[in-house]
C-alpha positions as CSV (number, residue, x, y, z in Angstrom):
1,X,-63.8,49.0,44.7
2,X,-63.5,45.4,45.7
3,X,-61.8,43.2,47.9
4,X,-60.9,39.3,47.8
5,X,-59.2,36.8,46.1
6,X,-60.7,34.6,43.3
7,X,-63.6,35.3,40.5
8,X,-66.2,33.9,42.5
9,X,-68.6,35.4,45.1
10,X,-68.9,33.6,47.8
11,X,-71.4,32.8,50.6
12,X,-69.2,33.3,53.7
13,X,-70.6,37.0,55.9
14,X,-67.7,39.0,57.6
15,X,-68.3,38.0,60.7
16,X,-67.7,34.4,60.1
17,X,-64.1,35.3,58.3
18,X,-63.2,37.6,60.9
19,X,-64.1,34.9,63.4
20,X,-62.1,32.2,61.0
21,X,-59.0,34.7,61.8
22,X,-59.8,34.7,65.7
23,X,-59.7,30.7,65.8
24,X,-56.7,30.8,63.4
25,X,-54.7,33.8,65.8
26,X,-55.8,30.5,68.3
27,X,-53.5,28.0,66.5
28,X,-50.9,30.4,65.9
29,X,-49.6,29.8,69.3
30,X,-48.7,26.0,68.4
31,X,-47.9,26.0,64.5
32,X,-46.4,28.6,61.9
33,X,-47.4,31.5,60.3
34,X,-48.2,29.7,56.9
35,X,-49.8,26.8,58.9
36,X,-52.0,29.4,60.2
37,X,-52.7,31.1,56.6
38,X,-53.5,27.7,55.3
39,X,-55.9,26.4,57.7
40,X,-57.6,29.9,57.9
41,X,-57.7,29.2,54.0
42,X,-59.1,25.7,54.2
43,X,-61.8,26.9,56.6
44,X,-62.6,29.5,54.0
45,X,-63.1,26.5,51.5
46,X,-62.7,26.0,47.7
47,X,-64.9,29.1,47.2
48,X,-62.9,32.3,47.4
49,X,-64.7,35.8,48.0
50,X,-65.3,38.8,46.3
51,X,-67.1,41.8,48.1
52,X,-67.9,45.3,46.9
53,X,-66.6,47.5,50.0
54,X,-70.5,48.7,50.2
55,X,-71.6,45.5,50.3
56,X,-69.1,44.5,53.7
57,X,-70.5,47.4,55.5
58,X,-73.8,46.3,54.9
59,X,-73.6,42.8,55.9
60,X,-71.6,44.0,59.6
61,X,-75.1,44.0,60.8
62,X,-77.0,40.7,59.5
63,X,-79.1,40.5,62.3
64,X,-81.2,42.3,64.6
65,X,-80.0,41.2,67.2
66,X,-76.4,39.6,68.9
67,X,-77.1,36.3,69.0
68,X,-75.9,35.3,72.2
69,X,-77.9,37.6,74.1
70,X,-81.3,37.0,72.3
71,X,-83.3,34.1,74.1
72,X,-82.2,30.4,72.4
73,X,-85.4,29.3,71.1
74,X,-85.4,32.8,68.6
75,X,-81.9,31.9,67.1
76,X,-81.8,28.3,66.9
77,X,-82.4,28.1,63.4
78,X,-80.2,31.3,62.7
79,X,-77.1,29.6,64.6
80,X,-77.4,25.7,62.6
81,X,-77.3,28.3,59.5
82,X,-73.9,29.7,60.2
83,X,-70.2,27.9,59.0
84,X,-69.4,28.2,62.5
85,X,-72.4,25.8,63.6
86,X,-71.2,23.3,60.7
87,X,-67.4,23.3,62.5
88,X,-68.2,22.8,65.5
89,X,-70.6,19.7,64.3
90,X,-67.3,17.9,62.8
91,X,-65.3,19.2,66.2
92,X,-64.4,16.4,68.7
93,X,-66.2,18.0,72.2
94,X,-64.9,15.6,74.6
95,X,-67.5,14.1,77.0
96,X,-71.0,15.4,77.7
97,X,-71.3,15.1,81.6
98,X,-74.1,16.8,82.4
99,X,-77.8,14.9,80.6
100,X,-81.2,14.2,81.8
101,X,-81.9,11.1,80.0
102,X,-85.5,11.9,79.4
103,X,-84.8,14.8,77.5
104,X,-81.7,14.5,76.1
105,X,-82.9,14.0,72.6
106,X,-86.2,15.4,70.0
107,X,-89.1,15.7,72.0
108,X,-90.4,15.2,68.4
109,X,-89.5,11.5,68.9
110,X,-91.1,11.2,72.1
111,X,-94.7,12.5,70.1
112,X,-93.8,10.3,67.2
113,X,-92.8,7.4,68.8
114,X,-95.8,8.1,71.5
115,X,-98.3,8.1,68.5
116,X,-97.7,5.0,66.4
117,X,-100.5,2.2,66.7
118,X,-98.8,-0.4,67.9
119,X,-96.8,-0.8,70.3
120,X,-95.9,2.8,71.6
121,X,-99.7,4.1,70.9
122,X,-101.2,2.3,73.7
123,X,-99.6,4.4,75.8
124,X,-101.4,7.8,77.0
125,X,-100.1,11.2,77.7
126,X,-101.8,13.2,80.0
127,X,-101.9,17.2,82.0
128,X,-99.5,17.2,83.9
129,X,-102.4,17.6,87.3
130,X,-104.4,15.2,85.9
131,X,-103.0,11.8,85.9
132,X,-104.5,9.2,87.6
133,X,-102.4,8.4,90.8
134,X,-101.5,4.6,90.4
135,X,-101.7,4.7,86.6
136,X,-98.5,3.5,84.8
137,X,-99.9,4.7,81.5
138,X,-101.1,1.3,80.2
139,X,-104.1,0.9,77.9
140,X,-105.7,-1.4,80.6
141,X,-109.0,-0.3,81.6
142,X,-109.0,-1.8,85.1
143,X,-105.8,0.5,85.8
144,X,-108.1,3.4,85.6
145,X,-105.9,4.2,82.4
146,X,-107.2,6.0,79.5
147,X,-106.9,4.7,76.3
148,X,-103.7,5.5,74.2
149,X,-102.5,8.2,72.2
150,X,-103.8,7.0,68.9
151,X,-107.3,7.6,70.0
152,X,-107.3,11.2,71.0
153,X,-105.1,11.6,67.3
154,X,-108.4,10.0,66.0
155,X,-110.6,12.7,67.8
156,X,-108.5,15.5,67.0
157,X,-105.7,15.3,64.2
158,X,-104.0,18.4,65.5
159,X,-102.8,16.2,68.8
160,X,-99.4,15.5,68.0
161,X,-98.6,19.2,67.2
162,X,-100.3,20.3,70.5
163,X,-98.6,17.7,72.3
164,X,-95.4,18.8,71.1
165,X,-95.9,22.1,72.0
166,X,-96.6,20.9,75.9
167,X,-93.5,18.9,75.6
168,X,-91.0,22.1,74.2
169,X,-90.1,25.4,75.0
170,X,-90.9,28.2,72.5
171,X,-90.1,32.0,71.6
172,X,-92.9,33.4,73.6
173,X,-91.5,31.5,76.6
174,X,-89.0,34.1,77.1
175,X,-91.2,36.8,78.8
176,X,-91.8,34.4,81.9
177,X,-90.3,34.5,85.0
178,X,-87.4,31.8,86.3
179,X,-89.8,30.6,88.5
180,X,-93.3,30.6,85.6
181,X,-90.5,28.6,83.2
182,X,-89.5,26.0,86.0
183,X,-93.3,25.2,86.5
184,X,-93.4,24.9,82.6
185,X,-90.4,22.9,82.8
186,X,-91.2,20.3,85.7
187,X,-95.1,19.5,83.8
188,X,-93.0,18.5,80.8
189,X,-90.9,15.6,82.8
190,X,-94.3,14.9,84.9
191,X,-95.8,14.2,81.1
192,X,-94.0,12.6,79.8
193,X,-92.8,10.2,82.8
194,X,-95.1,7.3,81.9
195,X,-93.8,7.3,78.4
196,X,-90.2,6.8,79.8
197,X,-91.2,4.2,82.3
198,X,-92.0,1.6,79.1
199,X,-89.0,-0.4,78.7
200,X,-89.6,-0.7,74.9
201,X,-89.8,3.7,74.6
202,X,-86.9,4.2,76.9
203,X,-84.7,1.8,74.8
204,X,-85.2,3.5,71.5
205,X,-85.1,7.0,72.6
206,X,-81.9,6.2,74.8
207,X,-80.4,4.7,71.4
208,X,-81.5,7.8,69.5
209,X,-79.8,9.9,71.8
210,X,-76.8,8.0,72.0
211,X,-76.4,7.9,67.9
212,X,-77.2,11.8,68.0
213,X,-74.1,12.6,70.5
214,X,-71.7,9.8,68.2
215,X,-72.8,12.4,65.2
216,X,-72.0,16.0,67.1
217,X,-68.2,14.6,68.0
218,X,-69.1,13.3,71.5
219,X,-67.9,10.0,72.9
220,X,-68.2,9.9,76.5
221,X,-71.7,10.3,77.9
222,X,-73.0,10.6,81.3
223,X,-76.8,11.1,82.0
224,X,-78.7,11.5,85.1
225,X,-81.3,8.3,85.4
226,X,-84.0,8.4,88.1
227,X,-83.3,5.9,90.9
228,X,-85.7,6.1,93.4
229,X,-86.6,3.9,96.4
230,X,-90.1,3.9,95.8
231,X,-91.6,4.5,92.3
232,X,-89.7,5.5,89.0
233,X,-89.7,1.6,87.6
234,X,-89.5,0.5,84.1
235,X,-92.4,-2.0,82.6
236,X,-93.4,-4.2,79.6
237,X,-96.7,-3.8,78.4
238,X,-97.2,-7.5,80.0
239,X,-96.8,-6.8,83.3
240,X,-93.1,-7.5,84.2
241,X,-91.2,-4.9,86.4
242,X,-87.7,-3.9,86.0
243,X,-86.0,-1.9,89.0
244,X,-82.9,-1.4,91.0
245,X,-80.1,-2.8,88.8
246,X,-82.5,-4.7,86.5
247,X,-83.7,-1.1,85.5
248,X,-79.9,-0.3,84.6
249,X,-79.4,-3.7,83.0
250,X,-81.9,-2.1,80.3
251,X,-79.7,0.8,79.5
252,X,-76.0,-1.6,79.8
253,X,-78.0,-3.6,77.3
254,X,-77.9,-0.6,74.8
255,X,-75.0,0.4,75.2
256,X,-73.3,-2.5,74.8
257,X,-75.0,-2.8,71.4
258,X,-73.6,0.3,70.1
259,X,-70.4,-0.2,71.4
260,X,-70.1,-2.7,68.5
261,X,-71.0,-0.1,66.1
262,X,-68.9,2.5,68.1
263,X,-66.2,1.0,70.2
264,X,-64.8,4.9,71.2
265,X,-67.9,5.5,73.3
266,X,-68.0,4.6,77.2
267,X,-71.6,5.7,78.8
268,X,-72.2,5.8,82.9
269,X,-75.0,6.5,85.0
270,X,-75.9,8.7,87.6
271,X,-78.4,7.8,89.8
272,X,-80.6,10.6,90.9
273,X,-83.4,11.1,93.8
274,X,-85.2,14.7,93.5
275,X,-84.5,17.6,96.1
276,X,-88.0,18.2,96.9
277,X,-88.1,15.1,98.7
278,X,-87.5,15.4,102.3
279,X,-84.5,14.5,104.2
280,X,-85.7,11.0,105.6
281,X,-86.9,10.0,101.8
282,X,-83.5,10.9,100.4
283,X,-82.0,8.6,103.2
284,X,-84.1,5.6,101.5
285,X,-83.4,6.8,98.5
286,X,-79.3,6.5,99.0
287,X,-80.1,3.5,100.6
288,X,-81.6,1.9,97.8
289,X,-78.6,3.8,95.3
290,X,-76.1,2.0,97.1
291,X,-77.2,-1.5,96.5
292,X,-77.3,-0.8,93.0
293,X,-74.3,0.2,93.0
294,X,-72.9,-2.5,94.7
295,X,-74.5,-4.7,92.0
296,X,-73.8,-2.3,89.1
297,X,-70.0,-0.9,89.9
298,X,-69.1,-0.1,86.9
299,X,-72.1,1.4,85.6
300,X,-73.5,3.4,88.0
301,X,-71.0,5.9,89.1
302,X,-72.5,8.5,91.0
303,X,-75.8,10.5,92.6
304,X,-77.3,13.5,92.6
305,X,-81.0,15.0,94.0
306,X,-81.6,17.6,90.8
307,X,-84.6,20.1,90.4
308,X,-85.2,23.7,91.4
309,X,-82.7,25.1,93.7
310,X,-84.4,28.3,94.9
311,X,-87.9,26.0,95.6
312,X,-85.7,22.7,96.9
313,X,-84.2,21.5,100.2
314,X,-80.6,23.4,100.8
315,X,-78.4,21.1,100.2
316,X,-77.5,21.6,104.2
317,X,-80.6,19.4,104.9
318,X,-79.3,16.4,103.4
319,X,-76.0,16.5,104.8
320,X,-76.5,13.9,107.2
321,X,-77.1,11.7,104.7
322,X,-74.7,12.5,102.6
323,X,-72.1,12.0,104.9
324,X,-73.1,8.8,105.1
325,X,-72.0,8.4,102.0
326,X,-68.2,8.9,103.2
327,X,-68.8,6.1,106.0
328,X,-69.7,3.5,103.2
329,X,-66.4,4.7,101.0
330,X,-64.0,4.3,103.9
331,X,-65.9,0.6,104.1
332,X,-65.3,0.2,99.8
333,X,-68.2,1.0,98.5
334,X,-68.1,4.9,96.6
335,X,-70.6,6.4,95.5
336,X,-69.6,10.2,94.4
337,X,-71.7,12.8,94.7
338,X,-72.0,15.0,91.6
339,X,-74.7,17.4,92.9
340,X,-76.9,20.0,91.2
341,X,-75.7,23.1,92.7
342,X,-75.2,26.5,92.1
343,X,-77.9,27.1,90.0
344,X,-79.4,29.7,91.6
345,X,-79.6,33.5,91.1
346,X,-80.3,33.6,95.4
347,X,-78.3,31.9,97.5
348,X,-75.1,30.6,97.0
349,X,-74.7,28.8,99.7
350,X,-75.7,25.4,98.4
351,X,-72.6,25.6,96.8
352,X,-70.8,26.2,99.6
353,X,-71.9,22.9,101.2
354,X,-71.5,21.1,98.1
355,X,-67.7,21.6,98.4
356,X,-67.3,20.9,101.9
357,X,-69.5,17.7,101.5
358,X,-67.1,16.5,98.9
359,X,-68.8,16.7,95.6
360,X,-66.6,15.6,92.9
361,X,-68.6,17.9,90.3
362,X,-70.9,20.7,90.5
363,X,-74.0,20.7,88.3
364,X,-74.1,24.4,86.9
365,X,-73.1,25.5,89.8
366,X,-72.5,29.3,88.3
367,X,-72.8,31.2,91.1
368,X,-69.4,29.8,92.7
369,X,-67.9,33.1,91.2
370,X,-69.4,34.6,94.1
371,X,-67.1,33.1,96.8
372,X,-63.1,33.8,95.6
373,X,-61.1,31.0,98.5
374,X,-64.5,27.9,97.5
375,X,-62.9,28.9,93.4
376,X,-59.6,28.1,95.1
377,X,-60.3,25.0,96.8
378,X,-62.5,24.2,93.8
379,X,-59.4,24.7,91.3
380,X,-57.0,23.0,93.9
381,X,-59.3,19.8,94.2
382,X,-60.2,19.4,90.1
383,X,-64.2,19.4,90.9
384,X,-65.4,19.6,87.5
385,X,-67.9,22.6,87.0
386,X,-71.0,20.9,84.4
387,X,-71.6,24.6,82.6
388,X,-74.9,23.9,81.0
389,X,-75.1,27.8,79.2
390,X,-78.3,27.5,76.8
391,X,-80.2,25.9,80.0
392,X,-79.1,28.6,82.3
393,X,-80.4,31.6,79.6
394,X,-83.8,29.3,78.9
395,X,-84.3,28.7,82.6
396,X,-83.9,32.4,82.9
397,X,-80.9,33.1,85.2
398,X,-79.5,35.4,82.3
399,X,-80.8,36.7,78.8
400,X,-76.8,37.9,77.7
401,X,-74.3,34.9,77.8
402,X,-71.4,37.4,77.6
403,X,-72.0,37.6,81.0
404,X,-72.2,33.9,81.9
405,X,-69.7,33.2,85.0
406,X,-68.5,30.4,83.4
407,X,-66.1,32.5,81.5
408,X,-64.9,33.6,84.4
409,X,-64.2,30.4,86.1
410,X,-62.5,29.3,82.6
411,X,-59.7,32.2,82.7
412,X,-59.4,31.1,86.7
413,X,-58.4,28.0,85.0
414,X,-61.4,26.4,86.8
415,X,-62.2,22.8,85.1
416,X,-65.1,24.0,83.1
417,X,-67.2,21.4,80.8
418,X,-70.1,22.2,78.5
419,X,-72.9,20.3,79.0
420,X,-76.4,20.9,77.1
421,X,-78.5,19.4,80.2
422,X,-82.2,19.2,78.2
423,X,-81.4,19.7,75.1
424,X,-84.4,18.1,73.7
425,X,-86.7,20.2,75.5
426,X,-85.5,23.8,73.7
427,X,-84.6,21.8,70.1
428,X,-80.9,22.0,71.1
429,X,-78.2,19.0,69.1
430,X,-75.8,17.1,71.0
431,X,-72.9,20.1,72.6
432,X,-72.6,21.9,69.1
433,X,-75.2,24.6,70.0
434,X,-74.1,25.0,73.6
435,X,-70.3,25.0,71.7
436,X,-71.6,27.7,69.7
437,X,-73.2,30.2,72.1
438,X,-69.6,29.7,74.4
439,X,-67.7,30.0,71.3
440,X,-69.4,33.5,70.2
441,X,-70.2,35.3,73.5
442,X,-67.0,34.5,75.0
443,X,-65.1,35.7,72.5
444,X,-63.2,31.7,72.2
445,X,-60.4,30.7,70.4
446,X,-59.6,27.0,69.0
447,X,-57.1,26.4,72.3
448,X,-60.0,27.5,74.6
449,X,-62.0,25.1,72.3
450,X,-59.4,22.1,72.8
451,X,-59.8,23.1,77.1
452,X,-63.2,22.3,77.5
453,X,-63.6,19.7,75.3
454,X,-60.5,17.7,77.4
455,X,-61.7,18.8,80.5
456,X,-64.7,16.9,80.0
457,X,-62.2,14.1,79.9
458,X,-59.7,15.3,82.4
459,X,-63.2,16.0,84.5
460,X,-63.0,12.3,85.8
461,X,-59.3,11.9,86.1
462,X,-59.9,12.2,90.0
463,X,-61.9,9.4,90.1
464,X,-61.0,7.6,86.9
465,X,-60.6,4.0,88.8
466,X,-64.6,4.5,89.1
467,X,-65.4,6.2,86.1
468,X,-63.8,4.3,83.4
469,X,-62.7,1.2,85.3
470,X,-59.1,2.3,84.2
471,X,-56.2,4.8,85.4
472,X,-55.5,7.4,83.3
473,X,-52.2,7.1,80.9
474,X,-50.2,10.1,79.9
475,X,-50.6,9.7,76.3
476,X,-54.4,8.7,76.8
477,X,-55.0,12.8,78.2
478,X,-54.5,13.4,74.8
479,X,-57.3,12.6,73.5
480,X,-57.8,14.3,70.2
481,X,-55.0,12.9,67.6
482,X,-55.1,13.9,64.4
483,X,-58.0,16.4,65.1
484,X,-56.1,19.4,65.9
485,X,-52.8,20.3,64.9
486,X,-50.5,22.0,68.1
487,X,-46.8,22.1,68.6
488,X,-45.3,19.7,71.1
């Protein structure tokens, strides 16, 4: 016995046509009946299916495992294999809010890019407790630098590939503890931090990552670029500095360059200071943000102190200085604070003070579920929620993303985003992956689709002057035409 239409066998599982009917039932609620049957039929494709009724029941199960709940780096190449994965590619997502800059693209590149004699290769890579203190990863001798890359490839021709390894996270990664994978996680940025102080490496891996978003349907980015007081300064290999807004004058000159190519993408900048630093750094560290942002206005458009919640400051230590912040907006000059908070599987309370300090976004910032009347105030005030799902299962938080908060806070009608925070660290693309995991656990239809990829938009209406140097239009909060089809 057999079911299907057409002579030809085709390559679609019945998962994936049952979940073409789920997104279809989506669209029902804004076009027809036969609308729906056609586009379920056009996502099917030219090739119709045949299957033996045996053969369906055997291909229910086609893995081992729900994919969702099985730890990122094991499914990876199991989701880009999927028509769902290929969809979501060509699916406009919006804005991605929510990026470390250094790893926001193929740690591949960084090895690559790291190992070609010249110019990257005299650069050198080293353990993350080993570098020497005042080295800035020259090949100059009287730096007390070691010599570059190329000559430890020379030594030992398996380099790159072990490099690579220190630089990603992998399968066997998932029995450690949230705290054993943060310590993993922190050598990789402490490694590779030389490498992203060189003007020349940070320029084409920034237009890498910028040409990899364009590709995934993403065309407003946001990433989080260090701005310290101190340290944290870009260089050429002949000496000259760049900091302050010079530093950020490197990354405008990039983006201007591909808004030629690309004239639908807008990029901004966050600067960032780190909350392990204590409360009287910070206070230089704002200091120096908000001359640069005086100088940069339109660029730079916010700060944050990222890292590891549970082994940071509380966010309550920094709150002198970040009132201050309010003092120097009442003056004119705003800088918002889009904080890393609510990442924790501990204390919640960070997120708490978050709120009342007047964050205009929450990075993560999951475990808000946890306090009903902050979800209220949250909803009421449009702080946008930077759900970063793949990061929060690699990071350990959870292993099953059906039972990610986030869905919660979406059905709340909480102004969720999806962000991919590191992407390049666990082999993740642009949004489509983090799309995908969303898209599956929680059980997502196309108009739930459409919501978070416009309230990565809708995100920055509250401070829209700032963000895009424009106000918001009506007609521009639709910002998908001609990519899906609803019913005015």
């Amino acid at each position: 016995m057999v079911v299907g239409l057409g002579t030809n066998a085709g390559t679609y599982s019945l998962d994936e046509v049952l979940y073409s009917l789920w997104l279809a039932y989506g669209n029902c609620c804004f076009v027809g009946a036969w609308q729906c049957l056609a586009c379920w039929l056009a996502f099917l494709g030219p090739r119709y299916f045949l299957f033996p009724i045996e053969l369906l029941l055997r291909k229910q199960r086609l893995v081992d495992r729900f994919l969702p709940s099985t730890y990122f780096p094991r499914v990876r190449a199991l989701i880009e294999n999927t028509t769902l994965y290929k969809v979501l590619r060509q699916m406009p997502k919006g804005g991605a809010l929510h990026l470390h800059v250094s790893a926001s693209f193929s740690m591949t590149w960084v090895v690559n890019q790291g190992a070609d004699d010249p110019p990257l290769g005299s650069l050198a890579f080293y353990n993350a407790t080993q570098a020497p203190r005042a080295c800035r990863c020259r090949a100059r001798r009287s730096e007390g630098c070691a010599p570059g890359t190329h000559v430890l490839i020379q030594k030992d021709k398996d380099f790159p590939q072990k490099l690579l390894k220190l630089l990603t996270v992998h399968e066997e990664d998932e029995s450690l503890t949230s705290a054993e994978i943060w310590k993993k996680f922190a050598d990789i940025f402490i490694r590779v931090a030389g490498f992203f102080t060189y003007r020349e490496a940070l320029e084409g891996y920034f237009w890498a990552t910028m040409l990899e978003f364009l590709e995934d349907g993403v065309t407003h980015l946001e990433f989080r670029v260090d701005l310290f007081h101190d340290q944290g300064f870009l260089f050429d290999l002949d000496g000259r500095e760049y900091r302050g807004a010079a530093a950020l004058d490197v990354y405008q000159k990039q983006i201007q360059k591909m808004q030629v190519r690309h004239p639908e993408l807008t990029v901004k900048l966050i600067g960032t200071s780190i909350r392990m630093r204590s409360p009287q750094v910070i206070a230089e560290d704002l200091a120096f943000a908000l001359e640069v942002k005086a100088q940069r206005p339109d660029l730079l458009v916010g700060w944050d102190a990222p890292g590891e919640e549970d082994a940071g400051h509380p966010t309550l230590d920094y709150a002198r200085q970040l009132l201050e912040l309010k003092k120097q907006a009442k003056a004119g000059l705003e800088l918002p604070l889009m904080l890393h908070d609510g990442e924790s599987d501990w204390s919640t309370m960070n997120t708490v003070d978050a709120v009342l300090l007047g964050a205009k976004r929450l990075g993560h910032g999951f475990n808000i579920v946890r306090h009903p009347l902050l979800m209220e105030k949250v909803r009421e005030d449009g702080v946008a929620i930077e759900v970063c799902p793949i990061s929060n299962q690699v990071l350990r938080y959870l292993s099953d993303l059906r039972i990610h908060p986030g869905l919660q806070m979406l059905k709340m009608g909480l102004p969720v985003t999806i962000s991919s925070d590191d992407p390049g660290i666990w082999g993740a693309r642009g949004l489509s992956h983090d799309f995908w995991e969303v898209a599956v656990a929680w059980q997502l239809n196309t108009r739930a689709l459409k919501t978070l990829a416009r309230n990565s938009r809708l995100g920055l209406k509250g401070i829209s002057e700032l963000l895009l140097n424009r106000t918001f239009k009506a007609t521009e909060l639709e910002i998908f035409p001609g990519h899906f089809v609803t019913k005015r």
